[in-house]
KOLGU-4560 file (N, C-alpha, C; in nm, 3 decimals, padded with zeros to 5 digits):
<recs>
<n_xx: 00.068 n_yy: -01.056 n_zz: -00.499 ca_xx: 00.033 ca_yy: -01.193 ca_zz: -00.464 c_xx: -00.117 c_yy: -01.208 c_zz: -00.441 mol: A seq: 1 type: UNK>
<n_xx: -00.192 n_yy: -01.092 n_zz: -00.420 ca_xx: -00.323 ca_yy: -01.087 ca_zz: -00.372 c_xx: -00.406 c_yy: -01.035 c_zz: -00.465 mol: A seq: 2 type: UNK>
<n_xx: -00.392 n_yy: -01.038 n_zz: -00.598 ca_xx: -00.432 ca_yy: -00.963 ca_zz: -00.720 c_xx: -00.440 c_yy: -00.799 c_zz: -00.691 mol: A seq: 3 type: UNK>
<n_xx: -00.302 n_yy: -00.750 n_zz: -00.651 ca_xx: -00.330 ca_yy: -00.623 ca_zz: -00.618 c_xx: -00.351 c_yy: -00.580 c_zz: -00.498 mol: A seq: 4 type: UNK>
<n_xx: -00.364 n_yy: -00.662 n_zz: -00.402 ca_xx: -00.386 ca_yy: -00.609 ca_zz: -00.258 c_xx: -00.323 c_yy: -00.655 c_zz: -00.164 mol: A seq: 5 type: UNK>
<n_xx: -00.109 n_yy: -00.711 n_zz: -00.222 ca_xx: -00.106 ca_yy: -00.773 ca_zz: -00.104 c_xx: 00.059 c_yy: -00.604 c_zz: -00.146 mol: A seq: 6 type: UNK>
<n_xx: -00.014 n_yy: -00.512 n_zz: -00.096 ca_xx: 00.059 ca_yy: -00.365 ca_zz: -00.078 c_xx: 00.194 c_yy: -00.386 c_zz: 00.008 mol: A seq: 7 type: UNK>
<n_xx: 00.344 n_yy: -00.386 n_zz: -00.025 ca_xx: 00.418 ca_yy: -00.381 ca_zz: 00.080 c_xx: 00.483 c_yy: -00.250 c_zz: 00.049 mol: A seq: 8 type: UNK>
<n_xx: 00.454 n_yy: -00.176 n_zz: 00.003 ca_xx: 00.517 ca_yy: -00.039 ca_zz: -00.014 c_xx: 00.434 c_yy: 00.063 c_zz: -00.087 mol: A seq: 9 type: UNK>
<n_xx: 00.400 n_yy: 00.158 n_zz: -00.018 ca_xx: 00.304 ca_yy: 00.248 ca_zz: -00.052 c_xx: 00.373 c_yy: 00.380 c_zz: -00.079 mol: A seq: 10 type: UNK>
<n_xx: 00.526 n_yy: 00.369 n_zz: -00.113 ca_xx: 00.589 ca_yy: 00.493 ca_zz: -00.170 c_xx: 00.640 c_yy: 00.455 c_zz: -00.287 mol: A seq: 11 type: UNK>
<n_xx: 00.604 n_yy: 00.362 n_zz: -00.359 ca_xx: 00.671 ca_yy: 00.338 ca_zz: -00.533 c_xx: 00.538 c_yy: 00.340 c_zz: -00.574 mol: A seq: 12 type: UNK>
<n_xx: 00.556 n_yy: 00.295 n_zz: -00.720 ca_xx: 00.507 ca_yy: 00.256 ca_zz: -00.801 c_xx: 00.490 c_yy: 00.101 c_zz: -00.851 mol: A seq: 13 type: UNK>
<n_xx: 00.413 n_yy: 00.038 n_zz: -00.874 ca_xx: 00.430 ca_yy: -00.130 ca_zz: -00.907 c_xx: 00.542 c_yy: -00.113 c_zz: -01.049 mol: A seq: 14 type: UNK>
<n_xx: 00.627 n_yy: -00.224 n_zz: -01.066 ca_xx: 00.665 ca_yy: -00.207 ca_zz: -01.157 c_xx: 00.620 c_yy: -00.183 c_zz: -01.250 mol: A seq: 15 type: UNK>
<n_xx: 00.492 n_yy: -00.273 n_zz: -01.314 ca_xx: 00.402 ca_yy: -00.320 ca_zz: -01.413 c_xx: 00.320 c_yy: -00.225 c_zz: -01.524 mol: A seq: 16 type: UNK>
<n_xx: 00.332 n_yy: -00.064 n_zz: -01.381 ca_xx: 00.324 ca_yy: 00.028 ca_zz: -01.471 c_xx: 00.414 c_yy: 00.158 c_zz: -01.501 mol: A seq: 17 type: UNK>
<n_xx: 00.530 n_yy: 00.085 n_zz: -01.440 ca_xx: 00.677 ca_yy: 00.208 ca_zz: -01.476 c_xx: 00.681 c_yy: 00.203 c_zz: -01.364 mol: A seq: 18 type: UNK>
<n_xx: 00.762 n_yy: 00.328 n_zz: -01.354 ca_xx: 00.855 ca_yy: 00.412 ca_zz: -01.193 c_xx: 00.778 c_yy: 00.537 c_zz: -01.180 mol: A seq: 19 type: UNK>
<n_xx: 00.847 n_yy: 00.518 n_zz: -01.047 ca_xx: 00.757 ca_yy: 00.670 ca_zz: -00.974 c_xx: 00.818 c_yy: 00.786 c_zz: -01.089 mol: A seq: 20 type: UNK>
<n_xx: 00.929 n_yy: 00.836 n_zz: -01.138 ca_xx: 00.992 ca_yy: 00.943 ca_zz: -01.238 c_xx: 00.852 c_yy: 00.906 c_zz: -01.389 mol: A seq: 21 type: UNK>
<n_xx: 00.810 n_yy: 00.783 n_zz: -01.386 ca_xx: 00.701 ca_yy: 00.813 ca_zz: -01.486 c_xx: 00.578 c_yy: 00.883 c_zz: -01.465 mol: A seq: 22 type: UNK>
<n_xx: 00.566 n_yy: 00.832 n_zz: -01.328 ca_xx: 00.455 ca_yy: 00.877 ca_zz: -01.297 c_xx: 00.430 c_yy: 01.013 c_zz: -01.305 mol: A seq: 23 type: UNK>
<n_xx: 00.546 n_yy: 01.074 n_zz: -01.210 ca_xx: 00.570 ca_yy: 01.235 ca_zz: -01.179 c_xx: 00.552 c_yy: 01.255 c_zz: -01.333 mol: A seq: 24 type: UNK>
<n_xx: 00.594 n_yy: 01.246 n_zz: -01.410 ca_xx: 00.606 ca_yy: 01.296 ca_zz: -01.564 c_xx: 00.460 c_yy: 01.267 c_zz: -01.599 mol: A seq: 25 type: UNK>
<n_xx: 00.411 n_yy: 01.178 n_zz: -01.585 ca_xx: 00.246 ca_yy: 01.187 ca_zz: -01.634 c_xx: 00.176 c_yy: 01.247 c_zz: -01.504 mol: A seq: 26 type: UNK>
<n_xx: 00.152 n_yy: 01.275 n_zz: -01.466 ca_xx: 00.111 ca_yy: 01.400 ca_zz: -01.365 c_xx: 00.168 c_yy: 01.549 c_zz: -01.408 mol: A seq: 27 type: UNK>
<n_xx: 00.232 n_yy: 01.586 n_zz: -01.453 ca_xx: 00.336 ca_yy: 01.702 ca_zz: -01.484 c_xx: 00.236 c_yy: 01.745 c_zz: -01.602 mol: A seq: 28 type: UNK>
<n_xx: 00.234 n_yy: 01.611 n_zz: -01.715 ca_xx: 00.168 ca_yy: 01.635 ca_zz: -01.824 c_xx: 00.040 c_yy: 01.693 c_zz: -01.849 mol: A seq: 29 type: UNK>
<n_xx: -00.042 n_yy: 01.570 n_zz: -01.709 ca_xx: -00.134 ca_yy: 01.643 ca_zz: -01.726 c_xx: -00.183 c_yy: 01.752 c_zz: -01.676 mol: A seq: 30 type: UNK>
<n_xx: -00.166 n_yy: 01.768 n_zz: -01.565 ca_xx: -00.182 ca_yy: 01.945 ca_zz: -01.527 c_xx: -00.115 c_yy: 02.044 c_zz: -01.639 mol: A seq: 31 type: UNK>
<n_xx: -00.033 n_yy: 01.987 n_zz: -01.702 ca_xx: 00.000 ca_yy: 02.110 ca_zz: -01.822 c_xx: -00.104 c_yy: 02.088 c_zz: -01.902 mol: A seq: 32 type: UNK>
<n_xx: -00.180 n_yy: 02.000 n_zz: -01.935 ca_xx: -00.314 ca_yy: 02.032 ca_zz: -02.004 c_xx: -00.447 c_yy: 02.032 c_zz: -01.952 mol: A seq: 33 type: UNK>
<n_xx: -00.392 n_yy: 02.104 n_zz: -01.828 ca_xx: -00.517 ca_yy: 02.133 ca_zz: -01.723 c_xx: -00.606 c_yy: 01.975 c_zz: -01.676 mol: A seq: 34 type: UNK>
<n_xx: -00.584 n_yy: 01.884 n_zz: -01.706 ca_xx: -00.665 ca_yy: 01.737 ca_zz: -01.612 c_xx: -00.615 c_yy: 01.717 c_zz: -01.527 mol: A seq: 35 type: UNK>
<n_xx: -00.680 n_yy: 01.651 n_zz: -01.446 ca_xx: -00.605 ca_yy: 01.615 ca_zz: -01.265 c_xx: -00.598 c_yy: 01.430 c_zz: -01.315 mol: A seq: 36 type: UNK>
<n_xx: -00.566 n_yy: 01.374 n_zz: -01.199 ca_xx: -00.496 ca_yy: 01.255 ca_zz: -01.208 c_xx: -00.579 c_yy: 01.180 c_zz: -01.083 mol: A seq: 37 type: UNK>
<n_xx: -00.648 n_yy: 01.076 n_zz: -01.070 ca_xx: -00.722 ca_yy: 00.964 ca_zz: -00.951 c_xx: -00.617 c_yy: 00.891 c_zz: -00.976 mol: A seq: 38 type: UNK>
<n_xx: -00.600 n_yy: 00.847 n_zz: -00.848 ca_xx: -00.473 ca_yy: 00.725 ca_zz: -00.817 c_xx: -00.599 c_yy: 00.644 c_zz: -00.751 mol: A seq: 39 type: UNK>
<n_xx: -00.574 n_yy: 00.495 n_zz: -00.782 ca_xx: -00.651 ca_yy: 00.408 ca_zz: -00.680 c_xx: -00.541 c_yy: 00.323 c_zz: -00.555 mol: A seq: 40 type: UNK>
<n_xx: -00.571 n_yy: 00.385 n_zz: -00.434 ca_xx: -00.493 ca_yy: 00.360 ca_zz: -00.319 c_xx: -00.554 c_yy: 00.248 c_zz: -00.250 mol: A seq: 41 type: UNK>
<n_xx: -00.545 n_yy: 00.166 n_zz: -00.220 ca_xx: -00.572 ca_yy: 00.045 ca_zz: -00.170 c_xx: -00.503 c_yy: 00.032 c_zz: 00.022 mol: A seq: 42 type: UNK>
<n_xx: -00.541 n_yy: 00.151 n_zz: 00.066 ca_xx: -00.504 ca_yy: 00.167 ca_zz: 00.180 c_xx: -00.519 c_yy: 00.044 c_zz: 00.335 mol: A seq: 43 type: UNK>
<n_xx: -00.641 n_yy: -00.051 n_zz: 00.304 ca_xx: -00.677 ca_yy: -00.107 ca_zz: 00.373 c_xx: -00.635 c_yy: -00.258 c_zz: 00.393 mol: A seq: 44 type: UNK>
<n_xx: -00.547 n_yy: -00.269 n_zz: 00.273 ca_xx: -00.466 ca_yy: -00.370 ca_zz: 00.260 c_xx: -00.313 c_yy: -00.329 c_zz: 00.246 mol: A seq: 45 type: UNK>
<n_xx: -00.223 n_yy: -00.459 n_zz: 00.312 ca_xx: -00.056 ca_yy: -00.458 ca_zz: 00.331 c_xx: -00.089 c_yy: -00.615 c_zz: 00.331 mol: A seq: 46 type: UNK>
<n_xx: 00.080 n_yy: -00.583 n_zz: 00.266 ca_xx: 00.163 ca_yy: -00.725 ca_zz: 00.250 c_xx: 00.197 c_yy: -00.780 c_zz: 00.417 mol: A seq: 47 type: UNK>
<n_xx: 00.169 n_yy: -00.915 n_zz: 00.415 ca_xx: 00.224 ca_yy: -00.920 ca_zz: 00.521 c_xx: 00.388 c_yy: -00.918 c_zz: 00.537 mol: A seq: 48 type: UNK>
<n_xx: 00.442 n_yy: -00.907 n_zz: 00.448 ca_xx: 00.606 ca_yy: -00.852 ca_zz: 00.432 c_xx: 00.609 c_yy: -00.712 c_zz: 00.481 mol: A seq: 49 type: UNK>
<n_xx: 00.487 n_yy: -00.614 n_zz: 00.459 ca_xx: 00.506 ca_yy: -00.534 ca_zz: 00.533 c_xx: 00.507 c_yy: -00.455 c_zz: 00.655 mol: A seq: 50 type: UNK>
<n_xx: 00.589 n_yy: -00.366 n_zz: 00.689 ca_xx: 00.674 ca_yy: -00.330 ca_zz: 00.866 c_xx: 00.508 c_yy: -00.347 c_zz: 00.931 mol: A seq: 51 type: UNK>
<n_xx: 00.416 n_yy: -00.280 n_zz: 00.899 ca_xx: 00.314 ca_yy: -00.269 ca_zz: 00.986 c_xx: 00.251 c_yy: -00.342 c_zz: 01.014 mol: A seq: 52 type: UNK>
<n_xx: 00.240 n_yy: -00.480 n_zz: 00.926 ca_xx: 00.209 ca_yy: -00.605 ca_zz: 00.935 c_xx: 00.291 c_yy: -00.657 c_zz: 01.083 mol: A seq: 53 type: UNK>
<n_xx: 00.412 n_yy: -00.659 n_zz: 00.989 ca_xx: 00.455 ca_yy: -00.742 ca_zz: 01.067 c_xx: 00.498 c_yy: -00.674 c_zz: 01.228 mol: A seq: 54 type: UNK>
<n_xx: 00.455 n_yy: -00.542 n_zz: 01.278 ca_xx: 00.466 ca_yy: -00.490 ca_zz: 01.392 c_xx: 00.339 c_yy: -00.540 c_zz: 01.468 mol: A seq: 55 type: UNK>
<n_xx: 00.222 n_yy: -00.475 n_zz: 01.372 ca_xx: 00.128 ca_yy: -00.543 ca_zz: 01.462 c_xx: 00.156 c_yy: -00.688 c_zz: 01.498 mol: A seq: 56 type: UNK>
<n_xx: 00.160 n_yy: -00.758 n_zz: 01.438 ca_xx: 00.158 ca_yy: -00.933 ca_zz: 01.464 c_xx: 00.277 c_yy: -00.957 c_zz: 01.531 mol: A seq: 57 type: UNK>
<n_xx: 00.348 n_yy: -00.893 n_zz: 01.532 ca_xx: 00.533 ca_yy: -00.931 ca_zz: 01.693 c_xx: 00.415 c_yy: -00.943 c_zz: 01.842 mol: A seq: 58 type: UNK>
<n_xx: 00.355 n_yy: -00.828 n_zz: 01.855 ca_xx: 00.313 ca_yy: -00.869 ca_zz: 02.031 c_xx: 00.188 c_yy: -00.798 c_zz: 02.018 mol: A seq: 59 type: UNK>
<n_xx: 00.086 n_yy: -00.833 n_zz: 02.089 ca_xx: -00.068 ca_yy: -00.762 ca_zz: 02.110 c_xx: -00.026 c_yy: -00.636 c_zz: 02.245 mol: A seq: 60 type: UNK>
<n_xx: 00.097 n_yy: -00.639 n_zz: 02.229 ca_xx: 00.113 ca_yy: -00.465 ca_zz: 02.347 c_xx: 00.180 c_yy: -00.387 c_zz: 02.230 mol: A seq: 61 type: UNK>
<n_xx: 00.208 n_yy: -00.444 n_zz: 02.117 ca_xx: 00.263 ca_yy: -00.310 ca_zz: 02.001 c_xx: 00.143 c_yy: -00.181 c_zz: 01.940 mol: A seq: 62 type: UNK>
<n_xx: 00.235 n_yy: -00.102 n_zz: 01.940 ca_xx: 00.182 ca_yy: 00.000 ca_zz: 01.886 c_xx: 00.094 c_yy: 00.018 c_zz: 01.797 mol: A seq: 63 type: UNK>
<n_xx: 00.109 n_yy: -00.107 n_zz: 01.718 ca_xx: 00.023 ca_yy: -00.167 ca_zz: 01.601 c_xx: -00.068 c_yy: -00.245 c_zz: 01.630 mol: A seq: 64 type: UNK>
<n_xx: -00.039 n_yy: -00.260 n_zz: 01.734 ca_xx: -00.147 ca_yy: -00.449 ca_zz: 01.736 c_xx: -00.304 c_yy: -00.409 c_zz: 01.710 mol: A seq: 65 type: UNK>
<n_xx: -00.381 n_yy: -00.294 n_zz: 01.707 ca_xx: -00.465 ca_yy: -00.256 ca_zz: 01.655 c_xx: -00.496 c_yy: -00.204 c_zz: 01.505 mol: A seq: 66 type: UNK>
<n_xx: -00.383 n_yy: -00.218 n_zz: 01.440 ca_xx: -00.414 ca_yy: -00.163 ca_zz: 01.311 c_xx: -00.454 c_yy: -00.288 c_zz: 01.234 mol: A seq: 67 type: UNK>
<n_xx: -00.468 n_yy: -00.401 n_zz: 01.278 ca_xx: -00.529 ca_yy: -00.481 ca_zz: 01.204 c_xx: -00.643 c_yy: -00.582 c_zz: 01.268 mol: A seq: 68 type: UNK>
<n_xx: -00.739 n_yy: -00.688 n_zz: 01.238 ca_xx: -00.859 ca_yy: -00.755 ca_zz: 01.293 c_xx: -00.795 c_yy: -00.881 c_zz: 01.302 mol: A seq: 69 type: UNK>
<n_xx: -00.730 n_yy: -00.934 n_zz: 01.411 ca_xx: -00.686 ca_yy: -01.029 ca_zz: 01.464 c_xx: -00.828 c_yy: -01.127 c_zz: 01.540 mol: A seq: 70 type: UNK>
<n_xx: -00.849 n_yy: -01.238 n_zz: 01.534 ca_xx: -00.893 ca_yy: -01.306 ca_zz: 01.581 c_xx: -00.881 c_yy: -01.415 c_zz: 01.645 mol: A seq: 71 type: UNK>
<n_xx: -00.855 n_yy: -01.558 n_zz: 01.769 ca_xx: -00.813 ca_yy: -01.665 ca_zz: 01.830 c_xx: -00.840 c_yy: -01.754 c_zz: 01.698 mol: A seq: 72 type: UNK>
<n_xx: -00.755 n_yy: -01.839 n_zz: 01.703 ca_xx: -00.793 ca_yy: -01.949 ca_zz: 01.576 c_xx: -00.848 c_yy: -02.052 c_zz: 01.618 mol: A seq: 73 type: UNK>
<n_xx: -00.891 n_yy: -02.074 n_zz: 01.575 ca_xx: -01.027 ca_yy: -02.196 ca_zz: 01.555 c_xx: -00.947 c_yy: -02.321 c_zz: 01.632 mol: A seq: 74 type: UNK>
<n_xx: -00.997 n_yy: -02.428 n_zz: 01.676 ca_xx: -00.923 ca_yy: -02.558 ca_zz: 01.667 c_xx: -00.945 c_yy: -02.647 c_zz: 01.583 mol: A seq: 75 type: UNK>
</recs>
């Protein structure tokens, strides 16, 4: 939704470029012809569909409520 940065799961694969079983298989490949593999991880962004999102933002005493830059809203 975010051209790529609205992350709600950081253990698949996007569809757009196969499944994780492709992936593993192109990783497999290439270390069998000795190249390594850069993934671009977009760690600093989540969906707000996702748990950590939405933990931080339930209560400012959660466990989370620091993993993201919350600010008072404007009037």
């Amino acid at each position: 939704a975010d051209m790529g940065y609205d992350v709600s799961d950081y253990l698949d694969v996007d569809p757009i470029f196969g499944t994780l079983a492709d992936f593993d298989a192109l990783v497999a490949e290439a270390h069998r012809l000795g190249l390594k593999v850069f993934i671009d991880q977009v760690l600093s962004h989540t969906s707000d569909k996702h748990a950590w999102f939405q933990e931080s933002r339930s209560s400012r005493d959660s466990a989370k409520s620091d993993w993201y830059v919350w600010a008072e809203a404007k009037p």
